[in-house]
C-alpha positions in Angstrom: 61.5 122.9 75.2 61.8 119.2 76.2 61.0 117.5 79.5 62.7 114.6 80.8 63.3 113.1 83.8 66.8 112.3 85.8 65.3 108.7 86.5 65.9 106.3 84.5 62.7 104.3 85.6 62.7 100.7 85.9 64.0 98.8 82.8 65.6 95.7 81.2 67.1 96.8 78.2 68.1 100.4 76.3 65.8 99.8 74.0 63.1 99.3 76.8 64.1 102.4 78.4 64.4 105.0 75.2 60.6 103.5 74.5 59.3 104.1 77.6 60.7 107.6 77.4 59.0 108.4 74.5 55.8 107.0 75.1 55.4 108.8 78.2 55.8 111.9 76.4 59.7 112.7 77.4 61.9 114.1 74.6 65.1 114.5 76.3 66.6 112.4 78.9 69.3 112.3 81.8 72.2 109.3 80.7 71.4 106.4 82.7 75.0 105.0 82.6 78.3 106.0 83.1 81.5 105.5 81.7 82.4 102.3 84.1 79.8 100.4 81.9 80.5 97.7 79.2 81.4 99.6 76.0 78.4 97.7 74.4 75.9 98.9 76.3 76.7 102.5 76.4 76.5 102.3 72.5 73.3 100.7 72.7 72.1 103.2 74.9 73.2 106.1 73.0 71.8 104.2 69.9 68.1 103.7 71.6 67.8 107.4 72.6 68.9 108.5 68.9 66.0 106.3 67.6 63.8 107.7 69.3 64.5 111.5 69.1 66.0 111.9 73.2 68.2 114.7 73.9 71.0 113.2 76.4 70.5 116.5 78.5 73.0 115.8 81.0 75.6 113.0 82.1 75.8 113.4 86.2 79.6 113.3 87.3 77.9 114.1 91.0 81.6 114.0 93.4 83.5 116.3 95.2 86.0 117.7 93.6 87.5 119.7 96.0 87.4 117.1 99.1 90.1 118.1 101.7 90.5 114.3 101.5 93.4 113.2 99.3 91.6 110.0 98.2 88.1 111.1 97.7 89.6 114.1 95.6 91.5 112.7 93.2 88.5 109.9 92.6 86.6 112.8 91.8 88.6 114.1 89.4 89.3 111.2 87.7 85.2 110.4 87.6 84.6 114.2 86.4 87.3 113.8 83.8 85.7 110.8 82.8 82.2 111.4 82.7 83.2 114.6 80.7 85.0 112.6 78.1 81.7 110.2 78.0 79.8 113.8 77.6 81.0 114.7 74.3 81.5 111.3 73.0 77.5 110.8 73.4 77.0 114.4 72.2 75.5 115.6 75.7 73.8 118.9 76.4 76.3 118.9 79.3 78.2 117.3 81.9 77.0 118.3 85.6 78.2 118.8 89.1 78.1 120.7 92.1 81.1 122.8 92.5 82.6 120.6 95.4 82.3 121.0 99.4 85.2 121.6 102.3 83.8 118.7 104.3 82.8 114.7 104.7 79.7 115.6 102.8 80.0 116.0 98.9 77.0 118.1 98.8 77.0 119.1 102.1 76.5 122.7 104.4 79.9 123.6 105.7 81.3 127.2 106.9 84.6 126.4 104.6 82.5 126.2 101.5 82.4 129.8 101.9 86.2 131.3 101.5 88.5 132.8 99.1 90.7 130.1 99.6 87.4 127.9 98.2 86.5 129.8 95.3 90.2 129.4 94.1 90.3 125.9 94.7 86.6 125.6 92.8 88.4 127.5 89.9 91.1 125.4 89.5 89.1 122.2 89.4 86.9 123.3 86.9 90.0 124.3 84.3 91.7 120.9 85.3 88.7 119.2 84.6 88.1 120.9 81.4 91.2 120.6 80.7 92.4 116.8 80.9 89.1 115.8 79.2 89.1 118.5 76.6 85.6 118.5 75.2 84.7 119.4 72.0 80.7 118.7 71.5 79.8 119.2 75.1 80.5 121.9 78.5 81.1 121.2 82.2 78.3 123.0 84.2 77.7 123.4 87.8 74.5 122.9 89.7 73.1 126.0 91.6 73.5 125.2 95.2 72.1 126.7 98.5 75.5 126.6 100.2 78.5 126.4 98.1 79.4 128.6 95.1 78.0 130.3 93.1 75.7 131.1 95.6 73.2 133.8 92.5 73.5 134.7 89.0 76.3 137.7 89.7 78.5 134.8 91.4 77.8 132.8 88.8 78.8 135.3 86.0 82.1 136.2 88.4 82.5 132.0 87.9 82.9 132.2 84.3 85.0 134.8 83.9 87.4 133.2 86.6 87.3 130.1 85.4 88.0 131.3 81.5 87.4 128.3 79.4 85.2 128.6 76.5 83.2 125.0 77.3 82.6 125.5 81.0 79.1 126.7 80.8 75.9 127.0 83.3 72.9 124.1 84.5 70.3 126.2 85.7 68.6 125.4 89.2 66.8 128.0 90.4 64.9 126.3 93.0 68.4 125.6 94.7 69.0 129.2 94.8 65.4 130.0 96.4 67.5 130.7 100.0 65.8 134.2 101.1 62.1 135.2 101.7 63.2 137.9 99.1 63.6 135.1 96.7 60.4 132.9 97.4 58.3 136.0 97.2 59.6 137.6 94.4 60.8 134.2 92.5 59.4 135.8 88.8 61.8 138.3 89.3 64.4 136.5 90.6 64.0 134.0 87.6 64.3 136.8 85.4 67.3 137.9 86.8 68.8 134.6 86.4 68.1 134.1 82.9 68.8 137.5 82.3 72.4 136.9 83.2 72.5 133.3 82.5 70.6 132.2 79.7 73.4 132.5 76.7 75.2 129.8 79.2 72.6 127.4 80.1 72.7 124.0 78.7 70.1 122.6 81.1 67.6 123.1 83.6 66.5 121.2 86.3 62.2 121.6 87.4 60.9 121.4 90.6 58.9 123.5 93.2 60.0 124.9 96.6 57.3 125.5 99.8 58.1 128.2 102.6 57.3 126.3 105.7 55.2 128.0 108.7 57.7 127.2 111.9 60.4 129.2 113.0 63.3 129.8 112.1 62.8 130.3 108.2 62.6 126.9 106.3 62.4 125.9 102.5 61.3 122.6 101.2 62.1 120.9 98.1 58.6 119.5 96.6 57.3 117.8 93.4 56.3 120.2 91.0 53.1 121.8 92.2 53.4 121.5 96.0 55.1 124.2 96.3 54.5 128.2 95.4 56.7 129.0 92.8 55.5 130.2 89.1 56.1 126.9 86.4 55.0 128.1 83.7 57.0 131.4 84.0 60.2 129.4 84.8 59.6 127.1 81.4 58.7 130.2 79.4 61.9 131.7 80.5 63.6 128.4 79.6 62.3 128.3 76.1 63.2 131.4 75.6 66.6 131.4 76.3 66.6 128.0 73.8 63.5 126.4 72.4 65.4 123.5 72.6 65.8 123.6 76.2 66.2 120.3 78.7 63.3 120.7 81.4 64.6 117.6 84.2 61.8 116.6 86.8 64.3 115.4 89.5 64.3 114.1 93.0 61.0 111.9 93.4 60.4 108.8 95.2 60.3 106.0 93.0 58.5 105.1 89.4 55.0 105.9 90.3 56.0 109.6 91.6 57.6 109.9 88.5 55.0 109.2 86.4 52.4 111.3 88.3 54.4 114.4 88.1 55.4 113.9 84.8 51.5 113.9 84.2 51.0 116.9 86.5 53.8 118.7 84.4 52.7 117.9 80.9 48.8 118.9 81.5 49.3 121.8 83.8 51.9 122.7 81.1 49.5 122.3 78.5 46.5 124.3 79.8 49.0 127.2 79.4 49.9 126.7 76.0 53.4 125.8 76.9 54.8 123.6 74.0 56.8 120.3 75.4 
């Protein structure tokens, strides 16, 4: 298993940021760049985290590929394509994305997220995708999201055989999918289930924690790993087994110094349970 972190943390150089990495104890890491940047630099960066031994886990396309704007869709497409393409040329773990939202929000909550007419459209922008960038070293995954599809591992499974191309393949999110009190209170066996299902497909995982509030109506929070009631050390056992080799991404923290400190948190709570990082 290797942990990373999707921030890049501050840096002045490639060579600055593949040491820092490994010195902190990281052994795979998100890309920090995409394929906008100078030709140079994307070298040197894919050079740096070869020297020293980081898996590029995942290069973020992060659009909406399914806007209902005309404008904002085919930009997407073009930066998924693109980003794909950058993928494999790096020799990535994947490529990821959310599936795509029906409104002004690219992540967002909206009740058209939800339709048949959705799903299709989801489909047929993963295959064009996969498709016009044609990857041969890397897949096209989808982040697990609380409101757009695939909403659970079933929908997920239903996702692959619809979309029927042999390098569209899964990121694993569980903590996105914690939408239920069933879930949060039964989350070992809901991670089960997932990998289960999933774990021949996933290319990466992202680690976090979730927290059931107290006030009506229900509410789930998104915490630092920890702060929240979910089993770790279950989910990473899971992870390695479905690949020792497995990307574990802290994500979503507020600047260098929360980095750091969960990073921390991760590798000794980790290590008090024999988990191998």
């Amino acid at each position: 298993m290797r942990l990373g972190l999707s921030s890049p943390l501050e840096h002045k150089s490639p060579w600055e940021w593949a040491e820092k990495m490994h010195r902190m104890g990281c052994t795979s890491v998100n890309f920090p760049v995409d394929y906008t940047c100078d030709r140079a630099l994307l070298e040197q960066y894919t050079e740096a985290a070869k020297e020293y031994g980081l898996m590029i886990a995942e290069v973020g396309a992060w659009c909406n590929p399914i806007s209902p704007d005309d404008k904002v869709r085919e930009a997407a497409f073009t930066r998924c394509v693109e980003q794909l393409k950058l993928a494999d040329k790096i020799g990535a773990r994947c490529c990821v994305n959310v599936s795509g939202s029906r409104g002004e929000r690219w992540d967002g909550p909206y009740k058209e997220n939800l339709t048949k007419d959705t799903w299709e459209l989801v489909v047929k922008s993963i295959r064009d995708i996969i498709d016009a960038a044609d990857p041969k070293n890397t897949y096209y995954t989808i982040e697990p999201m609380p409101w757009m599809y695939p909403m659970g591992p079933d929908e997920y499974l239903k996702l692959i055989h619809d979309v029927d191309r042999e390098r569209f393949a899964v990121h694993m999110d569980v903590f996105n999918w914690i939408t239920t009190p069933e879930r949060y209170f039964y989350h070992e066996e809901f991670m089960e289930e997932c990998f289960r299902k999933l774990g021949p497909y996933i290319r990466s995982c992202h680690l976090k924690d979730v927290a059931l509030g107290q006030e009506f109506t229900l509410q789930f929070r998104e915490t630092a790993c920890g702060r929240g009631g979910l089993n770790l050390e279950k989910y990473a056992g899971l992870a390695r087994k479905a690949d020792p080799d497995m990307p574990l991404i802290i994500e979503h923290l507020d600047g260098d110094e929360a980095y750091l400190e969960s990073l921390s948190y991760v590798k000794l709570r980790f290590g008090r349970a024999g988990i191998e990082i």
